[in-house]
C-alpha positions, 0 to 999 in steps of 0.5 A: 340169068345174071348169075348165068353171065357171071359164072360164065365170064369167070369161067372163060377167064379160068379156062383161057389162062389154063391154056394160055399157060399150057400152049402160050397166051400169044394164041389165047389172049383173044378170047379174054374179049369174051369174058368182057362181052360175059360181064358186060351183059351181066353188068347190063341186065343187073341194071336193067333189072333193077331199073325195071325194079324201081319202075315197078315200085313207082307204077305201085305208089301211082295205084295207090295215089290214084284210088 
């Protein structure tokens, strides 16, 4: 899913500079807040999963403590 996020991010930032060179950016500048809302989810879940890594790992080393 995060590979999702960043491939739609740059592709947001290629099509809205196509149009924006095409029929002007005062119109299309709008939508780069899109692309910052694509990589700032990817950002998110890149951490969230590596988080959720981490904790994984620590639960693990809990188990074998324990037994």
């Amino acid at each position: 899913m995060e590979w999702f996020w960043l491939s739609v991010g740059i592709l947001i930032i290629v099509v809205v500079t196509i149009f924006g060179f095409m029929e002007g950016f005062d119109r299309w500048v709008y939508y780069y807040g899109l692309s910052v809302f694509a990589f700032g989810t990817y950002l998110l879940r890149r951490w969230m999963r590596r988080r959720m890594e981490k904790h994984l790992q620590w639960m693990e080393e809990q188990k074998k403590q324990q037994s």
